[in-house]
C-alpha positions as CSV (number, residue, x, y, z in Angstrom):
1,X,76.5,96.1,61.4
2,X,77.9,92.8,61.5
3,X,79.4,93.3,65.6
4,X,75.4,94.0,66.1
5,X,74.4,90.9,64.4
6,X,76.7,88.5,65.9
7,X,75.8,89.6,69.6
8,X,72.1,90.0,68.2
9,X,72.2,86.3,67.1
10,X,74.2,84.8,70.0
11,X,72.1,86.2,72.6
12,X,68.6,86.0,70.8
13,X,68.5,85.2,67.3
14,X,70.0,81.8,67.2
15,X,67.2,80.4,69.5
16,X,64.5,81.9,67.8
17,X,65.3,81.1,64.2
18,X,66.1,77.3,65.3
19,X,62.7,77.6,67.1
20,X,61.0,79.0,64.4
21,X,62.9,78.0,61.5
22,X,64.1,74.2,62.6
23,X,66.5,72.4,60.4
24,X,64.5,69.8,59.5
25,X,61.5,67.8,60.7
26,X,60.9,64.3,60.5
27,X,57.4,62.5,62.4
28,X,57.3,65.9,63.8
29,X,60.4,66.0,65.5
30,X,63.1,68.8,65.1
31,X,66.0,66.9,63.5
32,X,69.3,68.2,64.0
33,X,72.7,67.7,62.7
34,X,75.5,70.1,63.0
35,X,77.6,68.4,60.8
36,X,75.0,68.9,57.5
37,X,74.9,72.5,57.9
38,X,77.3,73.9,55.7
39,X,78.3,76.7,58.2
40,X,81.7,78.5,58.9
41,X,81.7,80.5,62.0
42,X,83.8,83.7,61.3
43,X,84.3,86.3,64.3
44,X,83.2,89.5,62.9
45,X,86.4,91.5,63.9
46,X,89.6,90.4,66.0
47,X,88.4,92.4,68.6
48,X,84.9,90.8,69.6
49,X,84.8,87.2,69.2
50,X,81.7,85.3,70.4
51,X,81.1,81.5,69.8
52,X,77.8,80.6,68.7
53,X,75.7,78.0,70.7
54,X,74.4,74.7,69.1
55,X,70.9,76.6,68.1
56,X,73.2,78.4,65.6
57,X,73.2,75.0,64.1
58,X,69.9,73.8,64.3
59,X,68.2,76.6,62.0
60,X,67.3,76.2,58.6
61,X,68.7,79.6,58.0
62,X,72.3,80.3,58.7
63,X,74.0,83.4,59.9
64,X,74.9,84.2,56.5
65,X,71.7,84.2,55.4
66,X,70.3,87.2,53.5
67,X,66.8,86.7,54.7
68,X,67.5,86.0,58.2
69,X,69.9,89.3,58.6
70,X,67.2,91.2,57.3
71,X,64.6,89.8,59.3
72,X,67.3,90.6,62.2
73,X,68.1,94.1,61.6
74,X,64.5,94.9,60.8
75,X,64.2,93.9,64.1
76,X,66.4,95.2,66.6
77,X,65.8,98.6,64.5
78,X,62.3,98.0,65.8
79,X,63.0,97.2,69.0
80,X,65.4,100.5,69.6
81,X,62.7,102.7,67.8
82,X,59.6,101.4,69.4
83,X,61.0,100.4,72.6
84,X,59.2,97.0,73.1
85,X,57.5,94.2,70.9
């Protein structure tokens, strides 16, 4: 489960939830600042390693998150069971 969420979130999730979810607005600007996000990218095994872009950064939600991995798996499971969004 994690290998699917880390190519999941390099390839699609990390732009969407910094998108949707931005770090933080000010005047209505997207503000951000990859050295306040308390993040720690960990490969998921030694055998795929894939570095995250700077969206990974820009989200209010990190990888970690227990929201956002939901949100994730509920849906790519959509995706593979209906086939289209």
């Amino acid at each position: 489960m994690d290998i699917v969420l880390e190519v999941f979130d390099t390839f699609v999730g990390d732009r969407a939830y910094a998108r949707t979810f931005p770090a933080s607005i000010q005047n209505g600007l997207s503000v951000s600042n990859s050295s306040q996000i308390s993040y720690y990218h960990a490969p998921s095994t030694k055998y795929l390693s894939l570095e995250p872009s700077d969206f990974a950064y820009q989200s209010r939600f990190s990888r970690d998150n227990i929201y956002r991995q939901a949100l994730s798996l509920f849906f790519i499971q959509w995706y593979v069971l209906v086939g289209e969004f």
